[in-house]
LOTOR-858373 format. One record per residue: y, z, x of N, C-alpha, C in turn. Coordinates in steps of 0.2 Angstrom, whole numbers, padded with zeros to 4 digits, always signed. Layout:
# residues N
YZXYZXYZX
...
This chain:
# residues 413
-0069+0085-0060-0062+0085-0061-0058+0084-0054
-0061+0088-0048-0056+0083-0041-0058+0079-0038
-0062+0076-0042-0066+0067-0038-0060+0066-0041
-0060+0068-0047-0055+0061-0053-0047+0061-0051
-0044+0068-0050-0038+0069-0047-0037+0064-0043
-0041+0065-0037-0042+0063-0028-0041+0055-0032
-0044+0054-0036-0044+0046-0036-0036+0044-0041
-0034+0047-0044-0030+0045-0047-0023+0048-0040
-0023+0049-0036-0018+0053-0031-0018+0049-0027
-0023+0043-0027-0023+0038-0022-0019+0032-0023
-0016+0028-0019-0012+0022-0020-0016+0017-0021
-0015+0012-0023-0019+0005-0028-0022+0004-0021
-0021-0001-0012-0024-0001-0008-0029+0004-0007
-0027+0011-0007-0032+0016-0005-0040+0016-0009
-0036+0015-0015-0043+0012-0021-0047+0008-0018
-0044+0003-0016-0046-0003-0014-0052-0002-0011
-0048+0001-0005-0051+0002+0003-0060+0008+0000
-0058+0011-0003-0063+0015-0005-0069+0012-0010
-0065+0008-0013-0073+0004-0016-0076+0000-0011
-0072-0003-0007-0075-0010-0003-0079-0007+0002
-0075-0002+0005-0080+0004+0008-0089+0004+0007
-0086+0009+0001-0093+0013-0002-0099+0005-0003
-0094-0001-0008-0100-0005-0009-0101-0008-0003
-0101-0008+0003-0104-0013+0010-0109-0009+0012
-0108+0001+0011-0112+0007+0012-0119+0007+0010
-0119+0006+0002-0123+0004-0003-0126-0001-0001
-0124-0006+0002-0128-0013+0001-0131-0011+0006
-0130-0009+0013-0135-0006+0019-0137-0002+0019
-0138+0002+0013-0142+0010+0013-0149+0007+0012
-0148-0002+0006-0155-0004+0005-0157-0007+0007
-0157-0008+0015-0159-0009+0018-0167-0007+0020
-0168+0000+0020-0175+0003+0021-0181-0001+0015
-0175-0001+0009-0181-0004+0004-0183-0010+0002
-0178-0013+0007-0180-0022+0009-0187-0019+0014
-0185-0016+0017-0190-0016+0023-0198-0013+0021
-0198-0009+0017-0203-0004+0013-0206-0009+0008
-0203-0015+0004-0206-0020+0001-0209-0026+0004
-0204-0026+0009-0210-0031+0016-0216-0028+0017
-0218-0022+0018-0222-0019+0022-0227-0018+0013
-0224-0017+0009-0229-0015+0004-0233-0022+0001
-0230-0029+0004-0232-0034+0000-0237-0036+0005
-0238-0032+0011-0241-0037+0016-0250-0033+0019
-0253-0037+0021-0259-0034+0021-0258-0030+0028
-0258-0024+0029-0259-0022+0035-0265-0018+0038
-0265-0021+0045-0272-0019+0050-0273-0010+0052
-0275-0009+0047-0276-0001+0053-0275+0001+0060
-0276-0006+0064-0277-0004+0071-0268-0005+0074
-0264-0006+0068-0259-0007+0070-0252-0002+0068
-0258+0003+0064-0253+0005+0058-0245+0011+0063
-0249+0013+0069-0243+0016+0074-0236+0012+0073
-0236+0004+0077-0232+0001+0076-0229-0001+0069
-0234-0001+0065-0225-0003+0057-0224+0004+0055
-0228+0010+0057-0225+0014+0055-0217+0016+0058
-0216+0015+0067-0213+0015+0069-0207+0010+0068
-0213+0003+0065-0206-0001+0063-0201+0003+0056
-0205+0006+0052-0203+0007+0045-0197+0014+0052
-0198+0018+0052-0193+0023+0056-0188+0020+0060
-0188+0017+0062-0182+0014+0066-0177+0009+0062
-0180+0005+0058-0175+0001+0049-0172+0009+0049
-0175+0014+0046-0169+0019+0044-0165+0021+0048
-0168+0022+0052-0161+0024+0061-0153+0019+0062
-0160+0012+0061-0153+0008+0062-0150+0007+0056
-0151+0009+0051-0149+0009+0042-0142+0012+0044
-0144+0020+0047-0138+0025+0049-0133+0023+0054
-0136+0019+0059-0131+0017+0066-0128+0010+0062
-0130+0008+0057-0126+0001+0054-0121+0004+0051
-0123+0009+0046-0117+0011+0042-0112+0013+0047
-0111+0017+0049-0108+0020+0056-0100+0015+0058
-0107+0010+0059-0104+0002+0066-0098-0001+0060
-0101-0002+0053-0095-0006+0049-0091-0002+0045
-0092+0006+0047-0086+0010+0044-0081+0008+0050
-0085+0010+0056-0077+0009+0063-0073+0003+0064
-0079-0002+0061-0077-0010+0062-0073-0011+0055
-0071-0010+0048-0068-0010+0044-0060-0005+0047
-0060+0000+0049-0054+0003+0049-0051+0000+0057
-0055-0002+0062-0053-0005+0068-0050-0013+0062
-0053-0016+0058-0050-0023+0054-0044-0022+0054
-0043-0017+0049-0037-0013+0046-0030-0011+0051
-0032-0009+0054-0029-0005+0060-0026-0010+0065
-0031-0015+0066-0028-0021+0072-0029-0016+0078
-0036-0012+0078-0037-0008+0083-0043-0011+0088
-0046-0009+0094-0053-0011+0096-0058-0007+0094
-0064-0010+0094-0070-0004+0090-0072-0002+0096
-0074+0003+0094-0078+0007+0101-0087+0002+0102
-0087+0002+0109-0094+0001+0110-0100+0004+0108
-0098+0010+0111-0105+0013+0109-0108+0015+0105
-0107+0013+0096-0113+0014+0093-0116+0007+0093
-0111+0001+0093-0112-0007+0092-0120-0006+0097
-0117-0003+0105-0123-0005+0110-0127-0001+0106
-0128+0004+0103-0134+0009+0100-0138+0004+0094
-0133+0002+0091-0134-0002+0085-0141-0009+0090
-0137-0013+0093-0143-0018+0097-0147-0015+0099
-0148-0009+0102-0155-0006+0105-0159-0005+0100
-0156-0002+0095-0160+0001+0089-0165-0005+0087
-0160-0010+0083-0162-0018+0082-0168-0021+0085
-0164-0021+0093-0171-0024+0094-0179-0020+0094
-0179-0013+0094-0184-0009+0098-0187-0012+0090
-0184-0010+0085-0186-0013+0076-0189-0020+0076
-0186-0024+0081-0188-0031+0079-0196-0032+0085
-0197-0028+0091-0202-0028+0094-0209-0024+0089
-0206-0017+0085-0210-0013+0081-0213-0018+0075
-0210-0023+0072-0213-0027+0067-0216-0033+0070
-0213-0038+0075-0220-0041+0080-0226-0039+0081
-0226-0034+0084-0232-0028+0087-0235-0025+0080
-0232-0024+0076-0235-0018+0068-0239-0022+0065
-0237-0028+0062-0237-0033+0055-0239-0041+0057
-0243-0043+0052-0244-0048+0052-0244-0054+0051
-0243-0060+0053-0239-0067+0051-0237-0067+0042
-0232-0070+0040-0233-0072+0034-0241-0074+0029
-0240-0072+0024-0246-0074+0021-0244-0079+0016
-0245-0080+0010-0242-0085+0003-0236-0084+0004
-0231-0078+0006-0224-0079+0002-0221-0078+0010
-0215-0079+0008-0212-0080+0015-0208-0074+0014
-0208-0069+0010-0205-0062+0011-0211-0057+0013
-0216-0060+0016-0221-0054+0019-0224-0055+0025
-0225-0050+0027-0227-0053+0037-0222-0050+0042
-0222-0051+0048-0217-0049+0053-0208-0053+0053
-0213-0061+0047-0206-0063+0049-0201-0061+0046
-0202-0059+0041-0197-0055+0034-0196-0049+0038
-0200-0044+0040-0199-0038+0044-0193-0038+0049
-0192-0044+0053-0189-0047+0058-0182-0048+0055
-0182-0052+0050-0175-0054+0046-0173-0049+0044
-0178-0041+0041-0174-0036+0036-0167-0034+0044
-0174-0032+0048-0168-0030+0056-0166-0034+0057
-0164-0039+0058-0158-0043+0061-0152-0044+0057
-0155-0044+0049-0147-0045+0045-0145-0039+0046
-0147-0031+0045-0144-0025+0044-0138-0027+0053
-0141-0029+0057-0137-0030+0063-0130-0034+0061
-0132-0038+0057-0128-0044+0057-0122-0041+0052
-0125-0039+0047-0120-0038+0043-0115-0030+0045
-0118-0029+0048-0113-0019+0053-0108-0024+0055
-0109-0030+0059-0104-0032+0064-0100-0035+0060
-0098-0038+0054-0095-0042+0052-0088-0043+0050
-0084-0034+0052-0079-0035+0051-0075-0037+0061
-0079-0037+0064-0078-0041+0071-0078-0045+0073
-0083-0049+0070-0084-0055+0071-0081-0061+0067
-0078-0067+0067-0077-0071+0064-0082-0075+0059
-0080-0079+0054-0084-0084+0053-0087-0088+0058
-0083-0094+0059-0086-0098+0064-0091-0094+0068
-0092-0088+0071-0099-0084+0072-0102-0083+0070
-0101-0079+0065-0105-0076+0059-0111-0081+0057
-0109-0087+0054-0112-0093+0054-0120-0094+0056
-0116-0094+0064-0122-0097+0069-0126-0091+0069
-0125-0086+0069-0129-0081+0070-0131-0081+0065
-0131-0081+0061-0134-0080+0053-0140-0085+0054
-0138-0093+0056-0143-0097+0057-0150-0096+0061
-0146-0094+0068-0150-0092+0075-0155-0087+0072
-0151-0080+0068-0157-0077+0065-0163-0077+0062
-0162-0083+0056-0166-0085+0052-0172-0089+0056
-0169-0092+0060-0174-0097+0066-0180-0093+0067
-0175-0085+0072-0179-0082+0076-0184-0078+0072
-0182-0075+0064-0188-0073+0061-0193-0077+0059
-0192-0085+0057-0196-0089+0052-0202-0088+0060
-0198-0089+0067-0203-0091+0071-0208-0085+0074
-0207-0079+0072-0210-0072+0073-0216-0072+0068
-0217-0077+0064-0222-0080+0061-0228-0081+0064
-0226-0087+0072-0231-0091+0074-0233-0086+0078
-0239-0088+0081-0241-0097+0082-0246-0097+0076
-0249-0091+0072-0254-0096+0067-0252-0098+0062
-0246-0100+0062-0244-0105+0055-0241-0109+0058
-0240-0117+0055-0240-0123+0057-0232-0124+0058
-0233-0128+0057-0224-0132+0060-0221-0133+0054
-0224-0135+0049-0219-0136+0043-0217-0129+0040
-0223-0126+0038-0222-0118+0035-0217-0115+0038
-0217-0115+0046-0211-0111+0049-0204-0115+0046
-0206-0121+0046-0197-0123+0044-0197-0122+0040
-0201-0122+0034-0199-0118+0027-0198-0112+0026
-0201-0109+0029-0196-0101+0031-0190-0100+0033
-0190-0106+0037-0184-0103+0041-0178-0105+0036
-0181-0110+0033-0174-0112+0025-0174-0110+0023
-0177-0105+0021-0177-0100+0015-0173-0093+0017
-0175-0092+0024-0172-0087+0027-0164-0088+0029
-0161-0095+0030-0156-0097+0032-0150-0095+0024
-0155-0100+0019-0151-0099+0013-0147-0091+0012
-0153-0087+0012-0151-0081+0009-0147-0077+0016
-0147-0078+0019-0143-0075+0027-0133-0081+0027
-0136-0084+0025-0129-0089+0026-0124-0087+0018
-0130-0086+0014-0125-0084+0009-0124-0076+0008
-0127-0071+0013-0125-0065+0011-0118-0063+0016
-0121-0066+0023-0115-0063+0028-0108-0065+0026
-0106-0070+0024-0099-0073+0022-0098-0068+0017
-0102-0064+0013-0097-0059+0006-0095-0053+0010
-0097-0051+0015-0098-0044+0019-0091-0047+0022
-0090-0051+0027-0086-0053+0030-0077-0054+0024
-0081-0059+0019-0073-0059+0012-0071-0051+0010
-0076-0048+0009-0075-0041+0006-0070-0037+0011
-0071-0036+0019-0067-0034+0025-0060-0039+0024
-0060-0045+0024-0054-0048+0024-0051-0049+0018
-0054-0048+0013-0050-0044+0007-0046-0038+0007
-0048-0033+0011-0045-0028+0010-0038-0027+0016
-0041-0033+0022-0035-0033+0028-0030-0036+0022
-0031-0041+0019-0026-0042+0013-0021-0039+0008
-0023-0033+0007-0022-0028+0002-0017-0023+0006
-0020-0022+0012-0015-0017+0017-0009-0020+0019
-0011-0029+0021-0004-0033+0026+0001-0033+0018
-0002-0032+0013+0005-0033+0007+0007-0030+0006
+0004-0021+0005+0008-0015+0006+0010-0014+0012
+0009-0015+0021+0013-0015+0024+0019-0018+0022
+0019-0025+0020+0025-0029+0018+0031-0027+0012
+0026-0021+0008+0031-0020+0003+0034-0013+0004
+0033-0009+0010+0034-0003+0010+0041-0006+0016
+0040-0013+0020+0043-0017+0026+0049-0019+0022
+0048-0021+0015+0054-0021+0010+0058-0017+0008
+0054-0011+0007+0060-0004+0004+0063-0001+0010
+0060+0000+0018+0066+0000+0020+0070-0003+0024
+0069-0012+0022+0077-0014+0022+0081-0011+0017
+0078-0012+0012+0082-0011+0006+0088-0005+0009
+0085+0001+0011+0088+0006+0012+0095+0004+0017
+0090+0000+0023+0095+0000+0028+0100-0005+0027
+0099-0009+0020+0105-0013+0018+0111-0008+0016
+0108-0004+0013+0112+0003+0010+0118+0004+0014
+0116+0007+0018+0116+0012+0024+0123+0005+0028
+0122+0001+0029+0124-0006+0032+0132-0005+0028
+0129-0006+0021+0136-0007+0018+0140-0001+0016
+0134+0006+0018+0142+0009+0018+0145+0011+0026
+0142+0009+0032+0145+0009+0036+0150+0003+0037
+0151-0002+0032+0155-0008+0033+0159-0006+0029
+0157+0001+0022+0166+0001+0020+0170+0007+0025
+0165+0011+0025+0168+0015+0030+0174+0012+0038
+0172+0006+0042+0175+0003+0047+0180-0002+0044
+0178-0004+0037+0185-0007+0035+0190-0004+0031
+0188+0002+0031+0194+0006+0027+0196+0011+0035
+0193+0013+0039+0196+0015+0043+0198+0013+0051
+0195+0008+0050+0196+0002+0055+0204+0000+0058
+0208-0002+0055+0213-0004+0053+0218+0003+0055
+0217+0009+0051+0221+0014+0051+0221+0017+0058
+0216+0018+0061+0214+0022+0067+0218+0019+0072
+0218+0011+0072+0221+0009+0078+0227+0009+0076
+0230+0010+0070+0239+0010+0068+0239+0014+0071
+0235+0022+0070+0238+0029+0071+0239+0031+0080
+0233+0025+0083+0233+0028+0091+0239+0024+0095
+0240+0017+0090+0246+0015+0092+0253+0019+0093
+0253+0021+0085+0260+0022+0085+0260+0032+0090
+0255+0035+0089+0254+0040+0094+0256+0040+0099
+0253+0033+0104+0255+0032+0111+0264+0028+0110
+0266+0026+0105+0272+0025+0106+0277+0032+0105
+0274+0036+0099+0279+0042+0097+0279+0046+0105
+0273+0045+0109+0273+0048+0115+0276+0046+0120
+0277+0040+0122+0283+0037+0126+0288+0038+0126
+0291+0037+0118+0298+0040+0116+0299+0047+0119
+0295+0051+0117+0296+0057+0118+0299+0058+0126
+0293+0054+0131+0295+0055+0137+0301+0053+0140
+0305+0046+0135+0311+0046+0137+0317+0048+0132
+0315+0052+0131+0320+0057+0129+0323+0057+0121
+0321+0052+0118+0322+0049+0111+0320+0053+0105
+0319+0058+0105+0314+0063+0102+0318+0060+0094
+0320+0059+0090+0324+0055+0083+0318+0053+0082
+0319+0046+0087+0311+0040+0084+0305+0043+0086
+0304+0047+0090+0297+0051+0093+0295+0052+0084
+0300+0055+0083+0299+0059+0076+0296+0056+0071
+0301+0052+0069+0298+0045+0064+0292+0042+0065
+0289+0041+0074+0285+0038+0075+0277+0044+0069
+0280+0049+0071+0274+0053+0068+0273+0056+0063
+0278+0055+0061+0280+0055+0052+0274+0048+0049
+0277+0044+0052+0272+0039+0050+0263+0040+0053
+0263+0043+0058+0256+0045+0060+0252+0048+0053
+0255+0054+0051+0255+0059+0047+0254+0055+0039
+0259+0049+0040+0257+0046+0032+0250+0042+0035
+0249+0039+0038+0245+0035+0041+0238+0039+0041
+0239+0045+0040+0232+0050+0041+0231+0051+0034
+0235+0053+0029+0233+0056+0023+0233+0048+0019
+0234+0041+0020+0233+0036+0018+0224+0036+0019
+0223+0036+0025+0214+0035+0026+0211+0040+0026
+0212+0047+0021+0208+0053+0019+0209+0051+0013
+0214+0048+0009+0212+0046+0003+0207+0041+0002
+0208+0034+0005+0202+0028+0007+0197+0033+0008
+0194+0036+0012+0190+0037+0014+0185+0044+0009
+0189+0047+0005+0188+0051-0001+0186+0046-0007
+0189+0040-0008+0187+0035-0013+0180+0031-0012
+0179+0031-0004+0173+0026-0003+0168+0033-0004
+0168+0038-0001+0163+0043-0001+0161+0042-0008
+0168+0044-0014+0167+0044-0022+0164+0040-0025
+0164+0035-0022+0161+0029-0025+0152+0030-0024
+0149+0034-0022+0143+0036-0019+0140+0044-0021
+0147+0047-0023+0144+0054-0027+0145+0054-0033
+0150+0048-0036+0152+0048-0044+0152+0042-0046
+0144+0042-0047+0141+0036-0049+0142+0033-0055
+0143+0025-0053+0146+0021-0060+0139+0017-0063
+0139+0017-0071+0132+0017-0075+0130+0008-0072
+0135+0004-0071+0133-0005-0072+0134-0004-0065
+0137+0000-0059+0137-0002-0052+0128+0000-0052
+0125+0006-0053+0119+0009-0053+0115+0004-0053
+0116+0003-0061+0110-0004-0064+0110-0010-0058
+0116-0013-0056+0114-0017-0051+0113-0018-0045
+0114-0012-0042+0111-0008-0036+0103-0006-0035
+0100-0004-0042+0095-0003-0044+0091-0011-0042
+0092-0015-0049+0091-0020-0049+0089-0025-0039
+0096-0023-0036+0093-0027-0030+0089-0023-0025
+0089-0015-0026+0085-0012-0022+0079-0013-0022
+0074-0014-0030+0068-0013-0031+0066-0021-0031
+0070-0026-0033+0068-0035-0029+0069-0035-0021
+0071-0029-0017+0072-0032-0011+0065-0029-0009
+0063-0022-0010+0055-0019-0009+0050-0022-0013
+0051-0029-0018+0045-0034-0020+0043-0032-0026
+0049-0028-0031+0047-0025-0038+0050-0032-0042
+0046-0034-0047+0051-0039-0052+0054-0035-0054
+0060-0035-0056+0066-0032-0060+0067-0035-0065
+0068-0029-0073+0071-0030-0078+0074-0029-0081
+0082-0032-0083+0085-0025-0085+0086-0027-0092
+0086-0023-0098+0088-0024-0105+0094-0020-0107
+0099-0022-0110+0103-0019-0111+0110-0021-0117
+0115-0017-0117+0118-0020-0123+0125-0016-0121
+0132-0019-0124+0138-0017-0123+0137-0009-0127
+0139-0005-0123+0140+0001-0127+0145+0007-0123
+0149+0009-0130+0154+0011-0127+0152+0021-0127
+0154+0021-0122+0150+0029-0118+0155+0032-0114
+0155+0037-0116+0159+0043-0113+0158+0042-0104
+0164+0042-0100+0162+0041-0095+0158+0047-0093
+0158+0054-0093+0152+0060-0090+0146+0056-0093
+0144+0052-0098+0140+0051-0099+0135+0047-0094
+0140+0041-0094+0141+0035-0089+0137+0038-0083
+0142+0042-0080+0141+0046-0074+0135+0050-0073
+0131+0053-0078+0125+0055-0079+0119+0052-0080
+0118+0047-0084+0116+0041-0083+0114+0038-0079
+0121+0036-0074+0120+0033-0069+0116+0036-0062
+0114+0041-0063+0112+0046-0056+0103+0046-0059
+0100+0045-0066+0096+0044-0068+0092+0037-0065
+0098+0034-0067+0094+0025-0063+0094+0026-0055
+0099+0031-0051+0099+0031-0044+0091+0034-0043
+0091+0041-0047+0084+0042-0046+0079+0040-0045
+0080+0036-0051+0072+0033-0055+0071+0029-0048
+0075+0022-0049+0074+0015-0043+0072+0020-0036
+0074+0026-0035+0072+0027-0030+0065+0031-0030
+0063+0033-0033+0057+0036-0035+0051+0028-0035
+0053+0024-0038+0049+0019-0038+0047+0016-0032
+0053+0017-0029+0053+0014-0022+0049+0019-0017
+0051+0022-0016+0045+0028-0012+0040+0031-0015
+0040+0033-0022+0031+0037-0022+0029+0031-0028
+0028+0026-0027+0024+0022-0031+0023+0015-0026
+0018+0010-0030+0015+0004-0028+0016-0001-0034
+0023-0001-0038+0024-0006-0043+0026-0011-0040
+0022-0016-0046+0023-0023-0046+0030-0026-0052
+0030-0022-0055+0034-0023-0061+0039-0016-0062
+0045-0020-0066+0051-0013-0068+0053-0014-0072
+0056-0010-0077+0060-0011-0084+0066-0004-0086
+0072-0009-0083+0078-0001-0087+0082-0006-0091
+0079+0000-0096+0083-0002-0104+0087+0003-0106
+0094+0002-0106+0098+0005-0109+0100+0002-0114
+0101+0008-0120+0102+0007-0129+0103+0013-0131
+0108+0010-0136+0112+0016-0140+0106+0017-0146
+0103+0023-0149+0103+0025-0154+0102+0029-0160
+0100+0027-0166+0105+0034-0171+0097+0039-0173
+0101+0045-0173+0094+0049-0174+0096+0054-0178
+0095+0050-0183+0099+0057-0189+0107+0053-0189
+0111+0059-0190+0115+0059-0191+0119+0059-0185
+0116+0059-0178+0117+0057-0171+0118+0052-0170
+0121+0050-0164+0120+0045-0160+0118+0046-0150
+0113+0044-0150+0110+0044-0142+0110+0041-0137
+0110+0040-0133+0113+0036-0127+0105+0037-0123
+0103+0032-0123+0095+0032-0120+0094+0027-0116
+0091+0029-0110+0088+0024-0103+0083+0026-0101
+0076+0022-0100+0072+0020-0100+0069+0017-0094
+0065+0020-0089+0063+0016-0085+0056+0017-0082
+0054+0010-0084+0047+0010-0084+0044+0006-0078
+0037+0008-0076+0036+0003-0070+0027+0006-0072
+0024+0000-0067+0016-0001-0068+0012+0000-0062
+0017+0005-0055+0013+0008-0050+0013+0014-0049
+0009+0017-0055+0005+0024-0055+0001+0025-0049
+0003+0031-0045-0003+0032-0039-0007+0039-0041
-0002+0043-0043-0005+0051-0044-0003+0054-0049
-0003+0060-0054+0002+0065-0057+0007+0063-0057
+0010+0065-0065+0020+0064-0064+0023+0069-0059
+0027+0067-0054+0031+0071-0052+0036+0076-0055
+0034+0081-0052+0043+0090-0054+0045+0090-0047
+0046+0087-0045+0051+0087-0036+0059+0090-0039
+0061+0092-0036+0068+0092-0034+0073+0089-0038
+0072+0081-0038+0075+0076-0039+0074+0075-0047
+0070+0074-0052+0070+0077-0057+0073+0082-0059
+0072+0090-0056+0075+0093-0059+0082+0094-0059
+0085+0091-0054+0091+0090-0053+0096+0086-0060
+0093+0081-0060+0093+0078-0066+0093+0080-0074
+0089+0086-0073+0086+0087-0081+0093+0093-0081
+0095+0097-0075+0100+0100-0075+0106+0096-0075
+0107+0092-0074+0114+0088-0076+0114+0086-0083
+0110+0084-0085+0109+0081-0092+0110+0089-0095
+0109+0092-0094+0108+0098-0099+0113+0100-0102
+0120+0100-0095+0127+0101-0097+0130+0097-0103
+0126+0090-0105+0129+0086-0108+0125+0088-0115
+0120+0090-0116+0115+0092-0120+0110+0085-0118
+0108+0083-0115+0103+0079-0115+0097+0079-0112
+0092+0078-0111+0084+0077-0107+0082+0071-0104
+0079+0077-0099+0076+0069-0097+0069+0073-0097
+0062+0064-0099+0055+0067-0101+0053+0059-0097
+0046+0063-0095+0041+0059-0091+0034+0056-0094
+0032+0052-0094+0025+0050-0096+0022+0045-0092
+0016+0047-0091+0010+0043-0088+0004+0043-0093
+0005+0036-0093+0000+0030-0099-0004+0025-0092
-0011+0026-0090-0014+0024-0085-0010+0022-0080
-0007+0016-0078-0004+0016-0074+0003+0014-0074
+0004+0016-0080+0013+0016-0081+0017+0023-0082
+0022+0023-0077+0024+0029-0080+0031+0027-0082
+0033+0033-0086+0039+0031-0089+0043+0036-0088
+0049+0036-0085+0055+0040-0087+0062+0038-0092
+0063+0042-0096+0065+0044-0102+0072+0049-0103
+0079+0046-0102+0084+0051-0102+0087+0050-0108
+0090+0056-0112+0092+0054-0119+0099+0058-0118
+0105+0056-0118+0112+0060-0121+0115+0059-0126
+0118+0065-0131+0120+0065-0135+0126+0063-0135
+0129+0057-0139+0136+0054-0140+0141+0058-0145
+0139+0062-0147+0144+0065-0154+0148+0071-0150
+0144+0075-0147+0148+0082-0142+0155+0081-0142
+0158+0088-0143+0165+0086-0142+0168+0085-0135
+0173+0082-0136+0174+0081-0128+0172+0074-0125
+0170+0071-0128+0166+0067-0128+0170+0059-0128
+0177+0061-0129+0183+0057-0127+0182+0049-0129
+0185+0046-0126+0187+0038-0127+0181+0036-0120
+0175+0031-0124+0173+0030-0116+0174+0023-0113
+0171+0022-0108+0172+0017-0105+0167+0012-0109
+0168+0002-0108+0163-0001-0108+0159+0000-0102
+0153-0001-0105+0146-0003-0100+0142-0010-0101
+0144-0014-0097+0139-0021-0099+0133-0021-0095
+0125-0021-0096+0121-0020-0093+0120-0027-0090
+0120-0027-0081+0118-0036-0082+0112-0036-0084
């Protein structure tokens, strides 16, 4: 039950990164038993048997120091970090001392070209090959994958002739050129999957700081203008004053005084505009927050005429939601549906908003409860559901309550 947690707590990338992981782990654990069916298929000399045993022991050392080499060289991918040297050096010492233990241990190829030192040679060399591959480029990887194949077809000689080794070494080529390039896409698939979520996390906080931008633009254009009327006319009710005029000093400051309660009114309305939130400002705010962090946006909606407390409550529903989406999820998509409708002998005022970046458990933060206690004043709720990777929240107000006065139009865009 907390594997399953842990993996449902994880972000869609984190997933990622953990399968691509585990599968390149897996594909080098089997390495010993590539190596172990070399040895099983091939005749071996008693007077040798020191050496493949030693070869067989050092495959699984290096099995270890490979894994090691392309955990560090995955998250060095990832990261745009440098990898450390020293297992990679540990990794080539291990390799070779393997590649001289199956020379020395094992025998030329016999009938198949999977038995003999030269297949023993190629199991050590790919396990090397494929450790380094989130390091290394294509264009490298390549020739080394080639050069490998060469070196183990020719570990073969000198008693088998010139054609045989080149058919070996074809053989050997095929399966080495088609293995290292997966090892290599599956690494660069996942620097993939991280450069989009840096890019989408790179989206929501512009989004933010667009926010932020245009309330400091209402803020200097509502008080911009005032501030240098009031230091003006200051520095002149102060002039006067010095020549003796104290009449107009007066007036000067009278007007200061209106000039001040003018721009606490402005500046109480633009606050207001941000703590008594309106239901279609919301929706549209919403809408461009979650296409500027790279969410498709949806809105569904219909003209309904709603109390404005309602409106008001509501609208603090969509601030939450969009925002919630925006910081604890990894949605690709979004859907707020606001719709009147009859439940009984009711009428309910219901919005909807669903998305398909499930990372973990439905949140109870703060921010929820906040909400369920606003709605509650109006008789309303709000409810959560997670359906695999959809979660949905769910606010419902009741239209009938007294008090419930004449309300405003709401048109969803």
């Amino acid at each position: 039950m907390r594997l399953v947690d842990s993996w449902r707590r994880r972000t869609g990338p984190e997933r990622f990164e953990t399968y691509t992981r585990w599968t390149l782990y897996l594909l080098l654990a089997f390495v010993p038993l590539l190596a172990a069916s070399v040895i099983g298929v091939t005749e071996l000399d008693e007077e040798r048997a020191a050496a493949f045993t030693a070869y067989a022991g050092l495959v699984v050392v290096e099995t270890g120091v490979a894994i090691v080499v392309i955990r560090q060289g995955i998250t060095a991918f990832r990261d745009s970090a440098p990898v450390r040297r020293g297992p990679v050096a540990l990794l080539l010492v291990v390799t070779a001392a393997a590649v001289v233990a199956a020379v020395l241990g094992l025998p030329p190829a016999g009938d198949s070209a999977w038995s003999g030192r030269g297949a023993a040679v190629l199991v050590a060399l790919a396990a090397c090959l494929f450790a380094v591959t989130p390091v290394l480029t294509s264009p490298v990887l390549l020739p080394l994958a080639l050069v490998a194949s060469v070196a183990a077809a020719l570990a073969n000689g000198p008693t088998l002739d010139r054609p045989n080794v080149v058919a070996i070494a074809g053989v050997f080529a095929i399966v080495l050129v088609a293995l290292t390039p997966s090892f290599r896409i599956s690494v660069w698939m996942l620097g993939v999957v991280w450069e989009q979520e840096r890019t989408r996390q790179l989206h929501a906080r512009l989004a933010v700081a667009e926010e932020r931008l245009r309330f400091s633009r209402d803020l200097h254009d509502v008080l911009g203008r005032a501030l240098s009327a009031i230091a003006l006319k200051s520095e002149l009710g102060a002039e006067l004053s010095r020549r003796g005029q104290g009449e107009r000093a007066a007036e000067q400051m009278l007007e200061v005084r209106e000039l001040a309660n003018d721009s606490l009114r402005e500046v109480r309305a633009v606050v207001a505009g941000y703590r008594q939130a309106d239901l279609a400002t919301e929706v549209a705010g919403a809408r461009s927050v979650l296409r500027s962090a790279g969410v498709r946006t949806r809105i569904i909606g219909e003209d309904a005429d709603l109390p404005p407390q309602v409106q008001s409550a509501l609208a603090w529903v969509v601030r939450e939601g969009a925002t919630n989406v925006v910081r604890h999820s990894s949605a690709a998509t979004c859907t707020i549906d606001v719709a009147v409708l009859d439940d009984g002998d009711d009428r309910l005022a219901q919005l909807t908003i669903v998305n398909d970046g499930v990372s973990g458990p439905p949140s109870t933060g703060s921010g929820l409860v906040g909400l369920s206690e606003r709605l509650a004043d109006l008789g309303g709720t709000v409810t959560t559901e997670a359906a695999g990777d959809t979660f949905t929240l769910r606010a419902r107000v009741p239209l009938d309550r007294d008090g419930a006065g004449s309300g405003a139009t709401m048109v969803a865009p």
